[in-house]
N, C-alpha and C positions, 0 to 999 in steps of 0.2 A: 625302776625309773627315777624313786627320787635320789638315790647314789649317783646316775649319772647325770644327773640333772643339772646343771648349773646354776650357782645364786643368783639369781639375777631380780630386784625390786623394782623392774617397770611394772609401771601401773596398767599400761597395756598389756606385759606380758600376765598380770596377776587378772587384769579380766576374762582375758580368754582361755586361765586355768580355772575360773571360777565359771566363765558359761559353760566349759565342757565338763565339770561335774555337775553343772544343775542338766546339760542335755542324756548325760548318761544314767542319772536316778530316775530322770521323767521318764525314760525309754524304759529302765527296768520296774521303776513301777506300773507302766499300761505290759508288758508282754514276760515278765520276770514274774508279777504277781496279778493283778485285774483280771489279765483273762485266764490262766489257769487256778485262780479262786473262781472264776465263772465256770470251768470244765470240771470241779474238782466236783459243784455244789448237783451239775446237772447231773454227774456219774450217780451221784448219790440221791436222785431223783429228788432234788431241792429243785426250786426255782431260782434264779444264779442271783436277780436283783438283790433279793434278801439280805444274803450274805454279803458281797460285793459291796454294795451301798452300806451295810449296818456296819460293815467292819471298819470300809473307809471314815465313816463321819467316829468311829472311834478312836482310828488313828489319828482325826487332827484334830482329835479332844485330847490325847495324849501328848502332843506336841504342842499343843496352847499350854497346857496346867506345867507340863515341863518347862517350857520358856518362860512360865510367869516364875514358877521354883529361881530359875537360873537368873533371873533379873533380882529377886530378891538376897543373891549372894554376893552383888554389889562386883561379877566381872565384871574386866576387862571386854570392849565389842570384837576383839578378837577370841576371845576366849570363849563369848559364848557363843560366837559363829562356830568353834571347833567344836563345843560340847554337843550343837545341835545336827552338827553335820554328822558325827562323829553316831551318835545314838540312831542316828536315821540310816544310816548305811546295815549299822550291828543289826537294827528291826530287823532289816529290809533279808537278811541273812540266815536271821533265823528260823521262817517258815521255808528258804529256800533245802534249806537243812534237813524242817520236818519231813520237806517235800519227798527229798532222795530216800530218805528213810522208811518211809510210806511204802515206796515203788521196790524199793528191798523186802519189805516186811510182806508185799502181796505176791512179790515172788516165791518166794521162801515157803508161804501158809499155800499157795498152788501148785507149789513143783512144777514153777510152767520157764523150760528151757529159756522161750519168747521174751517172757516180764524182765528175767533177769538178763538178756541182753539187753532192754529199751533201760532197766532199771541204771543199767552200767553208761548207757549212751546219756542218760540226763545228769547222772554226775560229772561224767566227762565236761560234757556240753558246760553245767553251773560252773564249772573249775575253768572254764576257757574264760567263761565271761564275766570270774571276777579279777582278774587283769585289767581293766579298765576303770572296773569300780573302785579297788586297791587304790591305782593311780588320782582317783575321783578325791579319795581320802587325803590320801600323802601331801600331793603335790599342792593344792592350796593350801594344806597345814605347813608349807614349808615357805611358799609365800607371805605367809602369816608371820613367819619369824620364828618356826622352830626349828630345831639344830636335825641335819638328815638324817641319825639314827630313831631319833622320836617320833619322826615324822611318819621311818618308814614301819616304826615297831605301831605305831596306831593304825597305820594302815591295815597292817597283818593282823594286829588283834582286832579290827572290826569284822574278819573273816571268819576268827576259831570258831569263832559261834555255830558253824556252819555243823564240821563233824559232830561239834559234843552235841548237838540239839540230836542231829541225822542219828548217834546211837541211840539216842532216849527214846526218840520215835521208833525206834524199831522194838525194843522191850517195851512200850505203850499204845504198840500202834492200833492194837483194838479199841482201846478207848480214846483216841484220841484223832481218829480217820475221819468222823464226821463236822470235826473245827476248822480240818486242815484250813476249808476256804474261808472262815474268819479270820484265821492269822494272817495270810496272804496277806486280804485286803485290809484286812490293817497297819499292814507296814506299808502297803501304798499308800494310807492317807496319812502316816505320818512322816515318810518319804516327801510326796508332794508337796505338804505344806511347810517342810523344813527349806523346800527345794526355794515355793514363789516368796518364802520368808527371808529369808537370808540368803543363798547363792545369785541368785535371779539380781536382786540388786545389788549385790557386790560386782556384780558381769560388768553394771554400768555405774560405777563409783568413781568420783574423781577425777572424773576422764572427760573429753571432750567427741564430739559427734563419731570422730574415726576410732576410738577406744571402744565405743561403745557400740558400731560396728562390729572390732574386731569383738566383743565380747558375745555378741550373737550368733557370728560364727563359730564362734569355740561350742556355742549350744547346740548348734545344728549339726558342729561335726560328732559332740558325744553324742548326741541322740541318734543319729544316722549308725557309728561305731557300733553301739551296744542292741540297736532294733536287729543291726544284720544279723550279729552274734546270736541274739534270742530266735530270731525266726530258722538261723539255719541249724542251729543244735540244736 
């Protein structure tokens, strides 16, 4: 998307790239990780709050100490908008990763024909729905003012995460089954607070009533995009 993307520096069209990545991380943070770190905790006869809530409030202690890190290197507010957005996607990636890897590895240890179909349906499904999140990445960093191959190479590398973590968890996945639903929600609370910290107000930057309009649309249409994608894969 951002190859055929056109340059173009309106500041309206840079809000409404910037509400639809903050509506597609809010939507994958509540149904990408919140509630399947609540299913992952109850499987595991955990009480889901626990985890859910410990992991979130660790997530946006991890994106505080990183944002205070990133102020003290004296960026550019572009720069540290990318470094923030850019680390909140890669989190957000990684337990998606664990996730697959999980569902392979209890296949695998069951020999159960069933697991490793649903195992194959969730990777599918995570692979559909980082299409937008990609685009989430790219296409404001390209607003931002980077040249389209950087833009779209940071997009793609906020994804590898995904496979390398998915084999690790599958050689570790005995020790490592009962975190799943800490990491989840901790990429959702470093998600979210990357999301109301920086995206959320670049939606409505510089712009006048109708910009900022159009920039709540763009949230409502990425959240709308990425909730259908999650609920139907």
């Amino acid at each position: 998307m951002v190859i055929i993307f056109k340059e173009n520096n309106s500041v309206k069209l840079k809000n409404i790239l910037y509400g639809f990545a903050s509506g597609v991380m809010l939507a994958a943070a509540v149904w990408s990780l919140l509630i399947p770190s609540m299913e992952y905790a109850e499987d595991n006869g955990v009480h889901p709050a626990l985890p859910s809530a410990g992991g979130f409030i660790l997530g946006v202690l991890f994106i505080l100490i990183f944002d205070n890190l990133i102020n003290r290197l004296s960026l550019t507010k572009n720069n540290r908008s990318s470094a923030l957005l850019i680390s909140a996607i890669t989190l957000h990636n990684i337990p998606e990763g664990m996730a697959v890897g999980l569902s392979f590895a209890t296949a695998a240890k069951q020999n159960d024909p069933a697991l490793f179909a649903s195992a194959i349906a969730l990777a599918i499904g995570i692979g559909i729905q980082n299409f937008p999140e990609g685009a989430a990445v790219a296409l404001p960093l390209r607003q931002m003012g980077e040249k389209r191959l950087k833009a779209f190479f940071l997009g793609s590398m906020s994804g590898i995460v995904e496979p390398i973590f998915g084999v690790l968890t599958v050689i570790i996945a005995s020790f490592i089954a009962s975190y799943i639903p800490w990491f989840l929600s901790f990429a959702a609370g470093a998600m979210f607070l990357a999301v109301v910290k920086e995206l959320i107000p670049a939606a409505s930057e510089n712009c006048d009533k109708k910009g900022s309009t159009l920039g709540s649309i763009g949230a409502s249409l990425g959240f709308l995009i990425m909730m259908v994608l999650d609920i139907s894969l």
